[in-house]
ROZA-162662 format. One line per 10 residues: number of its first residue (from 0); their letters; for each residue x, z, y of N, C-alpha, C, O. Coordinates in nm, 3 decimals. Example, Ala and Ser with C-alpha at 12.3 -4.5 7.8 and 13.67 -1.06 7.14 Angstrom:
ROZA-162662
0) as) 1.319/0.780/-0.569/1.230/0.780/-0.450/1.320/0.780/-0.330/1.424/0.846/-0.332 ~ 1.285/0.708/-0.225/1.367/0.714/-0.106/1.290/0.787/0.003/1.341/0.804/0.114
//
This chain:
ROZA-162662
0) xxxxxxxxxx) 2.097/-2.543/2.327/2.041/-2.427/2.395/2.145/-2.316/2.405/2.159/-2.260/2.513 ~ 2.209/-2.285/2.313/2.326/-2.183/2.319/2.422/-2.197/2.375/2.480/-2.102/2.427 ~ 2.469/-2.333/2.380/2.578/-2.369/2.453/2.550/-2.329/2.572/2.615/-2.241/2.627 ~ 2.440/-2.394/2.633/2.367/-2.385/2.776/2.346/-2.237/2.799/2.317/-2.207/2.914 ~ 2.353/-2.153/2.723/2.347/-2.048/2.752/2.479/-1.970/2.771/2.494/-1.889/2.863 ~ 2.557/-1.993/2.693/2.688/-1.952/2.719/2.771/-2.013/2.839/2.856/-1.946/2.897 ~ 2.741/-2.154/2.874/2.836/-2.193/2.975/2.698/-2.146/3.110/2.696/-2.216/3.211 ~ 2.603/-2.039/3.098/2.558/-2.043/3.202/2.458/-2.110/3.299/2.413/-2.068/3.406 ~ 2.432/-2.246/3.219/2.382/-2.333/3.312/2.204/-2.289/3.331/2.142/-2.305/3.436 ~ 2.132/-2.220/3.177/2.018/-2.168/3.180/2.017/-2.051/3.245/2.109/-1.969/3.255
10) xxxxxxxxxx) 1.891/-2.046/3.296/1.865/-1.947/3.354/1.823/-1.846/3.258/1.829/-1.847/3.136 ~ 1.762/-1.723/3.371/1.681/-1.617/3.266/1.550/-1.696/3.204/1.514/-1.711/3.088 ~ 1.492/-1.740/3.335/1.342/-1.799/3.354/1.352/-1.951/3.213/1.267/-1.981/3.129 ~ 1.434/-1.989/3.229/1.469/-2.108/3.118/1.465/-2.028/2.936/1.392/-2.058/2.842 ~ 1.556/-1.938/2.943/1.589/-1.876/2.824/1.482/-1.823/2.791/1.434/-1.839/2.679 ~ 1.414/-1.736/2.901/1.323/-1.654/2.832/1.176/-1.786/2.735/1.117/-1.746/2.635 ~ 1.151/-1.923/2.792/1.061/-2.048/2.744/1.153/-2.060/2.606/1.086/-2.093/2.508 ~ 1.234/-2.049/2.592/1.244/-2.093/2.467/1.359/-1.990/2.313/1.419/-2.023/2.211 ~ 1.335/-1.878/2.383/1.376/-1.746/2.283/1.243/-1.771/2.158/1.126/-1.808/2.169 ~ 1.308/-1.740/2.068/1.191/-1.689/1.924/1.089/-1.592/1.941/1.127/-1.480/1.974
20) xxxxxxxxxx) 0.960/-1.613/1.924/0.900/-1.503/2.011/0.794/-1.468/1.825/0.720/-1.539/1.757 ~ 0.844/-1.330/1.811/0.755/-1.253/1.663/0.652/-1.219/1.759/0.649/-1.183/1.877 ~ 0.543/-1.253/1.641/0.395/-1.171/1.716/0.395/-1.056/1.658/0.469/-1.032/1.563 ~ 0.292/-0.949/1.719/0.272/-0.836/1.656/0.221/-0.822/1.561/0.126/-0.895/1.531 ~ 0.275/-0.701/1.460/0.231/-0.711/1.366/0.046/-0.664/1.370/-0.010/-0.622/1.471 ~ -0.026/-0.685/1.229/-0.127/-0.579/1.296/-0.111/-0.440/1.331/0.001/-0.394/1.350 ~ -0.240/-0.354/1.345/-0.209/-0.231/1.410/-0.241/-0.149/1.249/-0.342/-0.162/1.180 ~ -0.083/-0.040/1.211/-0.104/0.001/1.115/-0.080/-0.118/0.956/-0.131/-0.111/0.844 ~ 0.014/-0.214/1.012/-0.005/-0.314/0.896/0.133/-0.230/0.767/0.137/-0.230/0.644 ~ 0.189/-0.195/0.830/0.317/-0.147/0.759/0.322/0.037/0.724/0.408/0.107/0.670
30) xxxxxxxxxx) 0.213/0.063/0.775/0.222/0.214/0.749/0.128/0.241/0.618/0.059/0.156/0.562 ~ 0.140/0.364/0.586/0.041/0.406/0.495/-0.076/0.458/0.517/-0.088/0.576/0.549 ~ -0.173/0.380/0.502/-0.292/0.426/0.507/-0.367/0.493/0.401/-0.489/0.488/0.417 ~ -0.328/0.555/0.297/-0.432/0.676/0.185/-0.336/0.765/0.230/-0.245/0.748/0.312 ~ -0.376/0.893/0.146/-0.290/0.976/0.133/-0.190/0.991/0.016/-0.097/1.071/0.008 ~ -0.242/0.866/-0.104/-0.107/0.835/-0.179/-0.077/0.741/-0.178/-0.081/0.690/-0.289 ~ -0.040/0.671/-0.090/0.016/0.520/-0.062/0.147/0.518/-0.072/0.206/0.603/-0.006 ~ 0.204/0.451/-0.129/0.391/0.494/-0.136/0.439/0.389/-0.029/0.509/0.300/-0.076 ~ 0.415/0.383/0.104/0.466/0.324/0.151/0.537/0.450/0.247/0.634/0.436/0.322 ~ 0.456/0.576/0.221/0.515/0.668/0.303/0.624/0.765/0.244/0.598/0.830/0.143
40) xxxxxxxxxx) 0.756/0.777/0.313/0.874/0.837/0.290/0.818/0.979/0.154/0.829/0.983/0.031 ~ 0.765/1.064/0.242/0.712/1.196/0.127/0.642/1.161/0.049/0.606/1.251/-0.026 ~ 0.571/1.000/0.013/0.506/0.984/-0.095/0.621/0.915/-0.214/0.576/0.946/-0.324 ~ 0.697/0.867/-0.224/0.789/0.788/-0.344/0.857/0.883/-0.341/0.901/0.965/-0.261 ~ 0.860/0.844/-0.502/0.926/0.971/-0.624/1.066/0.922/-0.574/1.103/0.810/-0.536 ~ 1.150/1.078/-0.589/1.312/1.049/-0.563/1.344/1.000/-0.671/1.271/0.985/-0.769 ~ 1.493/0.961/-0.657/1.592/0.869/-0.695/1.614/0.974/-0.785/1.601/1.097/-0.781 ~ 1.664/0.866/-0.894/1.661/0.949/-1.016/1.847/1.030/-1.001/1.940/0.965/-0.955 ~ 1.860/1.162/-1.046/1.988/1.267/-1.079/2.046/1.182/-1.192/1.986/1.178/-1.300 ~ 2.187/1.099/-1.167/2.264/1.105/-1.279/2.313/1.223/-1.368/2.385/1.284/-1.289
50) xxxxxxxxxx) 2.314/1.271/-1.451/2.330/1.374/-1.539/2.476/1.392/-1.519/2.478/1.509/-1.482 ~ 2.577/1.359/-1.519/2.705/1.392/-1.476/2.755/1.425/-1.341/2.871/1.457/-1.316 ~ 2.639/1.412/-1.237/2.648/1.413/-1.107/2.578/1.582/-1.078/2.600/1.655/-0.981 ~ 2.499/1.606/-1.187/2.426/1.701/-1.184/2.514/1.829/-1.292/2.474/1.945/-1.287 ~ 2.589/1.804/-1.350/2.692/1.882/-1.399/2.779/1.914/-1.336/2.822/2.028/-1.351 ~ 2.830/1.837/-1.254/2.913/1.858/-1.134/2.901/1.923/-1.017/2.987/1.964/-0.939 ~ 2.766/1.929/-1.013/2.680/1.996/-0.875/2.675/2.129/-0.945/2.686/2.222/-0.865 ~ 2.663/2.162/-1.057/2.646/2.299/-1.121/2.780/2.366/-1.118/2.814/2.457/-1.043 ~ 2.829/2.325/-1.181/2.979/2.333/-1.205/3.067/2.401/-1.045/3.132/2.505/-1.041 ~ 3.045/2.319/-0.942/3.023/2.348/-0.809/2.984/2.468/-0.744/3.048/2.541/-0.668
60) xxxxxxxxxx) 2.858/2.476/-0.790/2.834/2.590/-0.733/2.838/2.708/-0.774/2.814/2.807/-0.704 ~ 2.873/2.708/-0.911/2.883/2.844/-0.967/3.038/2.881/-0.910/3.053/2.987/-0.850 ~ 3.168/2.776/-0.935/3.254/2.828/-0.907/3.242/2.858/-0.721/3.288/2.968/-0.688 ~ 3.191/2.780/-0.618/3.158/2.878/-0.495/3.048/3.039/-0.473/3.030/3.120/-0.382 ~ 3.002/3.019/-0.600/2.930/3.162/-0.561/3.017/3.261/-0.610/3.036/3.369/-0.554 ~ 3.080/3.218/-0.741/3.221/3.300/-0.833/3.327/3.409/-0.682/3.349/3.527/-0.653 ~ 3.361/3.263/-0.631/3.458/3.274/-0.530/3.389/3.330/-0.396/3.471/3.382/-0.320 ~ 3.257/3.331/-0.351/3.199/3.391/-0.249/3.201/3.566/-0.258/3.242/3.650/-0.178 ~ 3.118/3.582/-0.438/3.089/3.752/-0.431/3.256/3.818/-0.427/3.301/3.920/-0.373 ~ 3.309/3.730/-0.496/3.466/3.795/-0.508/3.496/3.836/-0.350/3.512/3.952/-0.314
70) xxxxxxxxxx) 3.501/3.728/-0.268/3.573/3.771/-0.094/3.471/3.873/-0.097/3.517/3.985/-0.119 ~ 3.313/3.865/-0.078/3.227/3.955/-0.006/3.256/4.125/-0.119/3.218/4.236/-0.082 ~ 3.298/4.109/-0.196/3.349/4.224/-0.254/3.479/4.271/-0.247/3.521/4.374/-0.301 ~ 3.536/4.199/-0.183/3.699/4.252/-0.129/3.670/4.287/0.016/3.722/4.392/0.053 ~ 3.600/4.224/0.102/3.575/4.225/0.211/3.474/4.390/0.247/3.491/4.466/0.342 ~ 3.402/4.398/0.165/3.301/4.565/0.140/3.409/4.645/0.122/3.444/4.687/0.232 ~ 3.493/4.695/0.016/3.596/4.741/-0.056/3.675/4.766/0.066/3.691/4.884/0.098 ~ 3.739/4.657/0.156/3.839/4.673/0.264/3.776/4.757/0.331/3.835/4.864/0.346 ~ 3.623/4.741/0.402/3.565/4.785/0.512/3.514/4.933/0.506/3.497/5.011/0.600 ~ 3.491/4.956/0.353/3.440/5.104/0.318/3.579/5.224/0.313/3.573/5.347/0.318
80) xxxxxxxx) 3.749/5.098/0.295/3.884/5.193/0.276/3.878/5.223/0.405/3.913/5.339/0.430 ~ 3.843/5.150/0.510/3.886/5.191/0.645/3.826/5.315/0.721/3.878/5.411/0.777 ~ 3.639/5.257/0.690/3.573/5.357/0.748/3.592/5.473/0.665/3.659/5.551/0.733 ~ 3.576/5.507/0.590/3.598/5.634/0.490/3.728/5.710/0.489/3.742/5.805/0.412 ~ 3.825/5.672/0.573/3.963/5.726/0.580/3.937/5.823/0.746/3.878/5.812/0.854 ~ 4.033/5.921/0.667/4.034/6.000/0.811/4.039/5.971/0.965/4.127/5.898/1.011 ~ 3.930/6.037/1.056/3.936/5.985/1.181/4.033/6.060/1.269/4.112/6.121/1.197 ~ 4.048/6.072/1.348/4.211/6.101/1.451/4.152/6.172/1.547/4.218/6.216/1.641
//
């Protein structure tokens, strides 16, 4: 059959008689039907935080907030030397 399909000789009308044909599933067979059914995404508990992954994420963000107030306090400091200096 594949061969015949690759060198062309089947048609569409041929291929389409003998492709694998899935039936449908039922209606609603794979979804969640309660409202705590864990088949649904917002119902299963997350993946558990490795504890060193979560030290690292801390660790992280303290030194970007460290390094954020620092600019946004050099950046105030610059903007208050400018405006506050004599106008012309």
């Amino acid at each position: 059959m594949r061969s015949m399909a690759l060198a062309g000789e089947a048609g569409a009308d041929v291929l389409e008689r003998y492709t694998p044909k899935q039936k449908p599933a039922v209606a609603r067979a794979r979804k969640a039907r309660k409202a705590g059914d864990k088949r649904g995404r917002e119902n299963k508990s997350p993946m558990p935080v490795c504890g060193a992954e979560a030290v690292k994420t801390a660790k992280k963000r303290k030194k970007w907030a460290t390094g954020a107030s620092m600019e946004a306090a050099t950046t105030v400091r610059e903007h208050l030397a400018r405006t506050s200096g004599q106008h012309a």
